[in-house]
N, C-alpha and C positions, 0 to 999 in steps of 0.2 A: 670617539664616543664622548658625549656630554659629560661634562663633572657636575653634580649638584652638592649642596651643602645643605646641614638643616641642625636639626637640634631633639634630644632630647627631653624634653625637658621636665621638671620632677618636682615634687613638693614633700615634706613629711607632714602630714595633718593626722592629729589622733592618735600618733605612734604608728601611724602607715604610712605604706613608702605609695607616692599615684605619682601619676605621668598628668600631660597635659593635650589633650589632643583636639585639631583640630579639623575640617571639612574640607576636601577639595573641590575645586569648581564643577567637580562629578556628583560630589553626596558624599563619598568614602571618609572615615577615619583616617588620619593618618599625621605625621609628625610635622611641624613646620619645616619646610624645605624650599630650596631654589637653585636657579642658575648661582654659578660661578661668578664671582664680581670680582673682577683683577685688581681695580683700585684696592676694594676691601681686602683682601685675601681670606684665605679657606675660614677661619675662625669671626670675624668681621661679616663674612657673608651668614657664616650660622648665628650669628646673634642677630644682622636685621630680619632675618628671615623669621626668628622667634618674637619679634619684635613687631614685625608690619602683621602678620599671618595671626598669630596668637596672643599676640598684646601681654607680653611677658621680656622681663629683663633681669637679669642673674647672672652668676658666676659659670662662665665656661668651662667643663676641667677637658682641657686637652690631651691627657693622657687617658681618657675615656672616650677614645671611637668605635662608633659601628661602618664598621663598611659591607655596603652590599650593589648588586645590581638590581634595578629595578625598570620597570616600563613604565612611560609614561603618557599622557592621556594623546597624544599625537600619535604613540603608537613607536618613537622612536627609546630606546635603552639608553642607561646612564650608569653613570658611575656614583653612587650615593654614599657620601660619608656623612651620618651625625655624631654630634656630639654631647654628651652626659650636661644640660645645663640647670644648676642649682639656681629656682626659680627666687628670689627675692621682690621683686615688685609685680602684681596683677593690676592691670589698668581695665577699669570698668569699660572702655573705649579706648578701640584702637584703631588703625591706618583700614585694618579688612574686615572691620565688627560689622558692617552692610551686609557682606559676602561670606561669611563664613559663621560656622559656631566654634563653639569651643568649651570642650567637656575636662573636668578636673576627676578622674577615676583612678579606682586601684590599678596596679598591673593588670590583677585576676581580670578585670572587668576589660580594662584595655586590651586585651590578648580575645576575650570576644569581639569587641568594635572593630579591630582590622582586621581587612578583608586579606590587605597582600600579605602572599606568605614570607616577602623578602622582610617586609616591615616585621611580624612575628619572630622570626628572626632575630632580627636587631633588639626587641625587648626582651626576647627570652634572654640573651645574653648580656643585656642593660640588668635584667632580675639578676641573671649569676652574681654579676661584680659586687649589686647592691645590695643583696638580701641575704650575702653568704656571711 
């Protein structure tokens, strides 16, 4: 089974806690993510991934993973772990600003935009860590 990597990634504005999300080549919400990059390794991969996808660069916290299984648009299953990324730099332009959008929302808000329930998941328990 595939491994993918990807990222959570988070901002505080206003005294609230939002995510940052982005569009897949389907339309769907959902977190920046990718193939497995062995040069990179696991953490490497989840920051270009936040980087090319969502045009965001920050602080990784590695002891903050979600892992889940997920389907992806070929139809084939992965193995998906992101990671809690504390978003420091927003670039007006990035590598997939052609190709994609990219929405800065509350959890609350983010928890309607995705569709999958593996993704829900993963932020319901990105909210626990964060908002307890």
């Amino acid at each position: 089974m595939q491994k993918q990597y990807g990222a959570i990634p988070f901002v505080h504005e206003d005294g609230e806690l939002k995510v940052v999300l982005v569009t897949s080549a389907s339309g769907y919400w959902i977190f920046p993510k990718g193939r497995y990059e062995k040069d990179r390794g696991k953490l490497g991969t989840a920051e270009l991934e936040a980087y090319e996808e969502a045009g965001v660069k920050g602080k990784l916290l590695k002891k903050k993973a979600y892992r889940t299984k997920v389907v992806i648009r070929s139809g084939e299953r992965v193995h998906l772990t992101l990671y809690a990324l504390e978003v420091r730099t927003i670039h007006e332009k990035w590598l997939e600003s052609d190709r994609r959008k990219r929405v800065i929302v509350s959890v609350q808000k983010a928890g309607k935009l995705i569709d999958s329930d593996a993704l829900k998941d993963c932020l319901r328990r990105f909210q626990r860590d964060f908002l307890a």
